[in-house]
C-alpha positions as CSV (number, residue, x, y, z in Angstrom):
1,X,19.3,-19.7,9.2
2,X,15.9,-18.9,11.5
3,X,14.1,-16.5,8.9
4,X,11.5,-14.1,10.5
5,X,8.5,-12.8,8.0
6,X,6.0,-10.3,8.5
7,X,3.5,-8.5,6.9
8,X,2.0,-4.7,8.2
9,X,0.7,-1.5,7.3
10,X,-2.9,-2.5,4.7
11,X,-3.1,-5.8,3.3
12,X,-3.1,-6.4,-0.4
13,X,-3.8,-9.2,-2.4
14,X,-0.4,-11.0,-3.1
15,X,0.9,-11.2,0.1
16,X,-0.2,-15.0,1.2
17,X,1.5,-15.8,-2.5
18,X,5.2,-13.9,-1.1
19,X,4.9,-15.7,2.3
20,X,4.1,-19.2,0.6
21,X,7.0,-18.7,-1.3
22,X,9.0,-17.4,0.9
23,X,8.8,-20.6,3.1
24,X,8.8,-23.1,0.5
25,X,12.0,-21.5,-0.5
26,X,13.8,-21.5,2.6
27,X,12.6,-25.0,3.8
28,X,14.2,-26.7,0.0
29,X,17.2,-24.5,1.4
30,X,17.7,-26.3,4.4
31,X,16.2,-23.0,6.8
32,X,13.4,-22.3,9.2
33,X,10.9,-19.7,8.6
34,X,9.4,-18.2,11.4
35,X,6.3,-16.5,11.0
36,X,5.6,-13.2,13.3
37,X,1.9,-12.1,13.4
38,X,0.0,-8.8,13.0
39,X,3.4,-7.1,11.5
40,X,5.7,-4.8,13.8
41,X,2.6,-5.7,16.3
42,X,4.1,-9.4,17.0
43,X,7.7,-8.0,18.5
44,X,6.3,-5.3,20.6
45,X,3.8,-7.5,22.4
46,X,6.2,-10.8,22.7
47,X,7.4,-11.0,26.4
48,X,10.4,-13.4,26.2
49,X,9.6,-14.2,30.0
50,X,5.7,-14.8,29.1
51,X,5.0,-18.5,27.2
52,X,1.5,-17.6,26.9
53,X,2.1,-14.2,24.7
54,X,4.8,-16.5,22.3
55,X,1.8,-18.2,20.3
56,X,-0.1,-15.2,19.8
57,X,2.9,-13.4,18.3
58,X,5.1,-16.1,16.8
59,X,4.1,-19.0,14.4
60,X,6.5,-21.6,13.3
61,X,6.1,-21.9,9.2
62,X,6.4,-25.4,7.2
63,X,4.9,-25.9,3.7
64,X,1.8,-27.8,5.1
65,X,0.8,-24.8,7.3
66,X,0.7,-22.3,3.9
67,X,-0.1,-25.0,1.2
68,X,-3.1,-23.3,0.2
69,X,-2.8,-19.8,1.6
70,X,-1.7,-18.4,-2.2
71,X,-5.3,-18.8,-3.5
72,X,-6.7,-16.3,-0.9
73,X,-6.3,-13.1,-0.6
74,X,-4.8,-11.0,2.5
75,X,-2.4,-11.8,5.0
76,X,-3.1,-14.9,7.2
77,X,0.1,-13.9,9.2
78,X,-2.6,-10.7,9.9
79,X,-1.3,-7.1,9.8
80,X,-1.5,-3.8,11.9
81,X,-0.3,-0.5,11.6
82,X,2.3,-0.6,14.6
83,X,5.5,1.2,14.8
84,X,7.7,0.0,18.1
85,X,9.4,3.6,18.0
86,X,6.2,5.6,18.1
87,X,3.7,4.1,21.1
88,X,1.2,5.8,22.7
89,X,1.8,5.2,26.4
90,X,-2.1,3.8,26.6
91,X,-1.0,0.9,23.7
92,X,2.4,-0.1,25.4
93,X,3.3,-3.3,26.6
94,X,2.1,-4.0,30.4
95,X,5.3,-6.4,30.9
96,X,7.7,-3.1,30.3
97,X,9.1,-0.4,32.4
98,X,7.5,2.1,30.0
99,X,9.4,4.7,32.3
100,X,12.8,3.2,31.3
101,X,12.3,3.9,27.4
102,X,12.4,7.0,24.9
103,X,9.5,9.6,24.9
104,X,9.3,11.9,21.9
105,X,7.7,15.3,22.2
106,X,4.6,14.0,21.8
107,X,4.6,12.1,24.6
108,X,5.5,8.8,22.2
109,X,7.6,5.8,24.0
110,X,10.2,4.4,21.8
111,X,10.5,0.4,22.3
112,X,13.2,-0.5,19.6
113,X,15.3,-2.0,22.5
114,X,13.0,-4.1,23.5
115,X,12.1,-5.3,19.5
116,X,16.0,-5.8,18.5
117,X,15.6,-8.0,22.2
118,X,12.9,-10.1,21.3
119,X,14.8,-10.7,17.8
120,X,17.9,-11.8,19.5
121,X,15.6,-14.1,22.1
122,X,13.7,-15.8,18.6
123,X,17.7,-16.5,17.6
124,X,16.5,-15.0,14.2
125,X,19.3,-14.4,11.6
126,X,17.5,-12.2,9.2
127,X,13.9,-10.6,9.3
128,X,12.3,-10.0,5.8
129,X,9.3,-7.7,6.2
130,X,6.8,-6.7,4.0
131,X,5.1,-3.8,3.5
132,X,4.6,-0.3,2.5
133,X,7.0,3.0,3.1
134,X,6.3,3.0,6.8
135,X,6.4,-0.8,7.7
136,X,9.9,-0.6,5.5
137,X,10.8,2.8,6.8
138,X,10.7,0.7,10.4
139,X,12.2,-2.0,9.1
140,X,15.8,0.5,7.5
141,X,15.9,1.3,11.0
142,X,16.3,-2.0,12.7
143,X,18.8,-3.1,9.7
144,X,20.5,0.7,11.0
145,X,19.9,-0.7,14.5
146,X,22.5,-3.8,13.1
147,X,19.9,-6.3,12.4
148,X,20.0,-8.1,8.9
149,X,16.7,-6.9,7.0
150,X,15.8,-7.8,3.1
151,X,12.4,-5.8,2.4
152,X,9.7,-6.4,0.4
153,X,7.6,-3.5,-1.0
154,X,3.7,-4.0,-1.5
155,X,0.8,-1.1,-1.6
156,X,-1.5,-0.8,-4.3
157,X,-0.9,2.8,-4.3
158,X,2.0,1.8,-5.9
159,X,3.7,4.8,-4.2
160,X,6.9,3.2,-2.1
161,X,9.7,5.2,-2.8
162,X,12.8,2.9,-4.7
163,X,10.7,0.4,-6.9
164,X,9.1,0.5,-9.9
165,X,6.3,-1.7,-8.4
166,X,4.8,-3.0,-5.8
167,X,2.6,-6.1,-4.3
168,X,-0.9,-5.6,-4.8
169,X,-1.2,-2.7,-7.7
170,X,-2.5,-4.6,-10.4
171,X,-4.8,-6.3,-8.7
172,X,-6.5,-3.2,-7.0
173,X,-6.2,-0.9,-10.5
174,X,-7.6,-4.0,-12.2
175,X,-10.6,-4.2,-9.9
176,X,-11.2,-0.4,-10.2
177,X,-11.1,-0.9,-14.1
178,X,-14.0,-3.3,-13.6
179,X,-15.8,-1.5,-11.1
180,X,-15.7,1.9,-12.7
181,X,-17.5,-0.3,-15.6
182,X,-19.9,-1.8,-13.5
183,X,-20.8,1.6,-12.4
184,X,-21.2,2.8,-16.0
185,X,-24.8,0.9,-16.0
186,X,-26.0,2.9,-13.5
187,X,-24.6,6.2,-14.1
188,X,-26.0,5.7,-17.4
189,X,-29.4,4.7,-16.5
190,X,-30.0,8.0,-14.9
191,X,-28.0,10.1,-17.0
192,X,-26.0,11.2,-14.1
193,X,-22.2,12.0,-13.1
194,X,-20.5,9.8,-11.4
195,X,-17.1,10.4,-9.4
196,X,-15.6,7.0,-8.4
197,X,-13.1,7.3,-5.5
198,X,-9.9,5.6,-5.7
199,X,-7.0,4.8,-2.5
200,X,-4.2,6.8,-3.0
201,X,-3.1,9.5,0.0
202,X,0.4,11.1,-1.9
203,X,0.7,9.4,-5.3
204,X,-2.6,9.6,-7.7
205,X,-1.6,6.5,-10.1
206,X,-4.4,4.1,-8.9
207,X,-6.9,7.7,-10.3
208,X,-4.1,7.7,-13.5
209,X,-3.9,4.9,-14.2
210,X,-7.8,3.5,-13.7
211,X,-9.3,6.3,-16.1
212,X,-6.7,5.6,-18.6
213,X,-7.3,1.9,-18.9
214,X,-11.4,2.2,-18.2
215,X,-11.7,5.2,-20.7
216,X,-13.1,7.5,-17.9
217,X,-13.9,11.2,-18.8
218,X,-11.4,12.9,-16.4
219,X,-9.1,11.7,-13.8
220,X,-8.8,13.8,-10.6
221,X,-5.1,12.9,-8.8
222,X,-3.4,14.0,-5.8
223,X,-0.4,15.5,-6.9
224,X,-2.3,18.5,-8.8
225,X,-5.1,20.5,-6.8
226,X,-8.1,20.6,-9.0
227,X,-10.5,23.9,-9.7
228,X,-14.4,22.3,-9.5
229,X,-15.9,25.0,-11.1
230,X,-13.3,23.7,-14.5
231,X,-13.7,20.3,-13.7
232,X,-17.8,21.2,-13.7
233,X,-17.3,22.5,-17.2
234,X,-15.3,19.8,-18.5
235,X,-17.8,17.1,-17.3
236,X,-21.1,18.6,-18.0
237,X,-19.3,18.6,-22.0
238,X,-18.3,15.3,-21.5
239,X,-21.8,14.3,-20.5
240,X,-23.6,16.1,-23.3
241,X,-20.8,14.5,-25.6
242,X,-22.3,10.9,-24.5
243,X,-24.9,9.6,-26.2
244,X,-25.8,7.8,-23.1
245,X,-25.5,11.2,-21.3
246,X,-23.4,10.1,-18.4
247,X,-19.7,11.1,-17.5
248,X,-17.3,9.2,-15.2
249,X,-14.6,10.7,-12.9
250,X,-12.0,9.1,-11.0
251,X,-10.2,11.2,-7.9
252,X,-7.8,9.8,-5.3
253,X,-8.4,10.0,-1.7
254,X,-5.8,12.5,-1.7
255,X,-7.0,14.9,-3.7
256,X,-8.0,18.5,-2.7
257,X,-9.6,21.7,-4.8
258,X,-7.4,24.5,-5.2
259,X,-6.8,26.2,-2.0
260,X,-8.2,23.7,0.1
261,X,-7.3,20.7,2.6
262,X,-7.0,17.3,2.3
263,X,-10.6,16.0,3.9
264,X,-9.3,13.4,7.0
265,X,-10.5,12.3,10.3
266,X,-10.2,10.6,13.3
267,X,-6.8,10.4,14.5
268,X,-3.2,10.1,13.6
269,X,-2.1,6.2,12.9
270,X,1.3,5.7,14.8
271,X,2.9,6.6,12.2
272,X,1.6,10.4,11.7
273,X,-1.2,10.0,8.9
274,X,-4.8,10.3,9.6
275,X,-7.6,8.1,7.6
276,X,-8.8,9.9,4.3
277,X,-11.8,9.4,2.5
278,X,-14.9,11.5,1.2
279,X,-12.8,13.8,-1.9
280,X,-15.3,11.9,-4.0
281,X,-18.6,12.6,-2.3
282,X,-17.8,16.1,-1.8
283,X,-16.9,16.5,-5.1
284,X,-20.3,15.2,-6.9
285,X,-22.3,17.2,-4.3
286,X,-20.2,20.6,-5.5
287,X,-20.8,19.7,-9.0
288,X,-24.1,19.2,-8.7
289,X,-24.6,22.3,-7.4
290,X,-23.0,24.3,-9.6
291,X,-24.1,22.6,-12.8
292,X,-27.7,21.4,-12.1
293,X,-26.8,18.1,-13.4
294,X,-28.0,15.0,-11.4
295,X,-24.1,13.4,-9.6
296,X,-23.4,10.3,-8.0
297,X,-20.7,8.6,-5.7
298,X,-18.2,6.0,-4.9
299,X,-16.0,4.9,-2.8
300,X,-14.4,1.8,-3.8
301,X,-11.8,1.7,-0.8
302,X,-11.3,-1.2,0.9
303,X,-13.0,-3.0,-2.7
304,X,-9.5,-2.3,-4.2
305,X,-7.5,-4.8,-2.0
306,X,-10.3,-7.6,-0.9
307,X,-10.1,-10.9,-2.2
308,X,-7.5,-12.6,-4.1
309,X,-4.9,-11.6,-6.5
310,X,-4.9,-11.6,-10.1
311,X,-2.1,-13.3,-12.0
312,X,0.4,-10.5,-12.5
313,X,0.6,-10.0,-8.5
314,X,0.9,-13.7,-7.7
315,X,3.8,-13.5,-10.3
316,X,5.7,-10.3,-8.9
317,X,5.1,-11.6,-5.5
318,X,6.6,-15.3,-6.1
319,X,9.4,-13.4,-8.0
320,X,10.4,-11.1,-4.9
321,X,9.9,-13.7,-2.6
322,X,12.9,-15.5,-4.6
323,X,14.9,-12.2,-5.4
324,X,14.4,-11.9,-1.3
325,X,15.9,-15.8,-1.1
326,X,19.1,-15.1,-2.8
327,X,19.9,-12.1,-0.9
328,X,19.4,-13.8,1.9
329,X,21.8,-16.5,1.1
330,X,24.1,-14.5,-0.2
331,X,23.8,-12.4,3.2
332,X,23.6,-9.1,1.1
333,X,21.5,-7.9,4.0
334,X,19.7,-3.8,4.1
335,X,18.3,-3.9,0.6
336,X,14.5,-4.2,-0.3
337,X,14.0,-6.2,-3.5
338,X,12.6,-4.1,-6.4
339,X,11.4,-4.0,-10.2
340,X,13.2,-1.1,-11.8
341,X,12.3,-0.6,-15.5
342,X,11.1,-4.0,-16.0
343,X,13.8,-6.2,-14.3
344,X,14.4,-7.3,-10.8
345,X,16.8,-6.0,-8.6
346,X,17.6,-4.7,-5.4
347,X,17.9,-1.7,-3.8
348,X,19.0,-0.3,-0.2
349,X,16.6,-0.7,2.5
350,X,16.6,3.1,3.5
351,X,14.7,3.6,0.1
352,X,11.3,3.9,1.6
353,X,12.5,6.8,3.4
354,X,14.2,9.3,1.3
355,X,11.2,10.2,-1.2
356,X,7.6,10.0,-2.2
357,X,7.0,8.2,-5.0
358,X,4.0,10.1,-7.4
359,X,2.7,10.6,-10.8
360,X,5.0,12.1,-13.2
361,X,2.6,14.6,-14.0
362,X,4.8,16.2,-17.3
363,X,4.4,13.0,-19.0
364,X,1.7,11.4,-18.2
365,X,-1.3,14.3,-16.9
366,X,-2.7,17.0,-18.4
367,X,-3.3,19.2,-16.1
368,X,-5.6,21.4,-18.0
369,X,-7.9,19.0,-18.8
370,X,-7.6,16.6,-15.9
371,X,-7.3,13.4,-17.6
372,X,-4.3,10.9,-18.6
373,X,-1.7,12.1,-21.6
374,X,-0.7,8.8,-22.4
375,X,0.1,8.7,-26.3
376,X,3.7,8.3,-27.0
377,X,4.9,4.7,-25.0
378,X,7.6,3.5,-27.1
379,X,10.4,2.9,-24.7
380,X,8.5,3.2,-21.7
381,X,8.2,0.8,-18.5
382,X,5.3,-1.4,-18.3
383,X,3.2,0.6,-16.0
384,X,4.8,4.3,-17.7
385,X,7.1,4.8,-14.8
């Protein structure tokens, strides 16, 4: 079999692990691995009639091209945030009749057609994409479409819908464990409040799950809007609690105070969500002016998924490249490879798309005193979900 891979939507660390295996894999299994760059980016831009566009999209895959590739971080296949069925008409394909295609309301073309063409042209057999809820949201509707998909979930929000886990947690809620201590030195210096601000748009588990393994004061998350003038009160105790009179906060990008917005800007990716970032800024400025007390800010962002992974993700992300091997030769096609309570298994493909995964705040949050209510794990998953 011709097996495509491809990687979109953020990049996390464990992804160069998953494609190495992936390829070594299927090259001991007698198949070629094609490699398709910059994610859903690499089919909407190939022009079967154009040899000079094939190389920019399309990279044949041996084990000498991604020898080494597992001790980096990243995606050296490169990544975007494209979805073929949702194209601005100024980012569509100058080769196409853009006239002779799907517009949504919105004025959006819809180039599936021409994707599920320039699979059939590549004389690929099965596509294994990996990614987050909307690259595999895309990808359940090319397997719907009736081509052969196996998915692979990575996001170190942790949040695609289906799985237990996904490529690239550990590593980021690792680096924020070590970072939020890092920052302890300073906070501490100055005697000041410090809110660290963590990725996570929907699901606050990177917050969770950060505060509860770095010991910080009180974690903000974005399932449960948050009163500042409480959380003021709970800090400023926290702080005077502290011999070295500092507190530490964690909040997700996708928080918001009672009665309030989610802070974004710019505009809307092709997939409908706009950049957040700046909960945490806004937040320490607000306290500080209703307590009096000296703040400080954040933003670890991009931090949380640069450089390369630590050794849980390079083990989940071997193990799914495998998992995503055997479906593939067993042609169980439309099913995204998953952990569920511990083991590895499969699920369907359209998983991704029928949920959000968050925090399960009645277990694990208390949201009086916005912090972690981890106490009781016996019998619990790994990560508590």
């Amino acid at each position: 079999m011709r097996i495509g891979i491809l990687t979109g939507g953020g990049d996390v660390p464990g992804l160069n692990p998953c494609i190495k295996a992936l390829v070594y894999r299927a090259v001991d299994e007698g198949h070629e691995p094609i490699g398709i760059r910059r994610g859903w980016a690499g089919l909407l831009y190939y022009n079967p009639d154009d040899p000079t566009t094939h190389e920019e999209c399309i990279v044949p895959l041996d084990k000498t091209i991604v020898r080494t590739i597992d001790r980096t971080g990243g995606t050296f296949l490169h990544t975007s945030r494209t979805n073929p069925g949702r194209v601005a008409i100024d980012k569509a394909p100058g080769f196409l009749d853009a006239e002779s295609f799907p517009v949504d309301e919105n004025g959006h073309l819809d180039f599936t057609s021409h994707v599920l063409k320039v699979l059939e042209h590549l004389k690929l057999d099965v596509l294994v994409p990996i990614g987050g809820e909307d690259t595999l949201g895309y990808a359940a509707r090319i397997h719907r479409e009736g081509f052969p998909i196996v998915s692979i979930p990575k996001t170190m929000d942790n949040d695609v819908f289906g799985t237990d886990y996904c490529i690239g947690f550990s590593t980021a809620i690792t680096r924020s464990v070590r970072f939020i201590h890092q920052l302890r030195s300073t906070a501490g210096s100055h005697e000041r409040i410090c809110v660290v601000e963590l990725f996570g748009r929907h699901s606050g588990e990177t917050s969770l799950i950060s505060a509860y393994l770095s010991g910080a004061d009180r974690a903000i998350i974005a399932e449960v809007p948050f009163d500042i003038e409480k959380l003021a009160r709970l800090v400023v105790k926290d702080k005077y609690a502290n011999p070295s009179r500092y507190a530490m906060i964690t909040i997700s990008e996708g928080a918001r105070e009672i009665g309030k917005e989610v802070l974004h800007h710019g505009v809307a990716d092709p997939y409908g969500h706009k950049k957040l970032g700046g909960i945490g800024a806004v937040t320490a400025k607000r306290l500080e002016q209703i307590t009096g007390e000296k703040t400080m800010s954040q933003q670890l962002a991009y931090l949380m998924r640069s450089g390369e992974p630590d050794s849980l993700d390079i083990m989940v992300a071997v193990n799914y490249a495998n998992v995503a091997m055997d479906l593939i030769l067993e042609k169980k096609f439309g099913r995204m490879v998953a952990l569920r309570e511990g083991r590895y298994t499969d699920v369907d493909a359209e998983s991704p798309t029928l949920g959000i995964k968050q925090v399960d705040v009645r277990t694990l949050y208390d949201v009086e005193e916005y912090r972690p209510k981890v106490m009781h794990v016996h019998g619990k998953p790994m990560f508590l979900y």
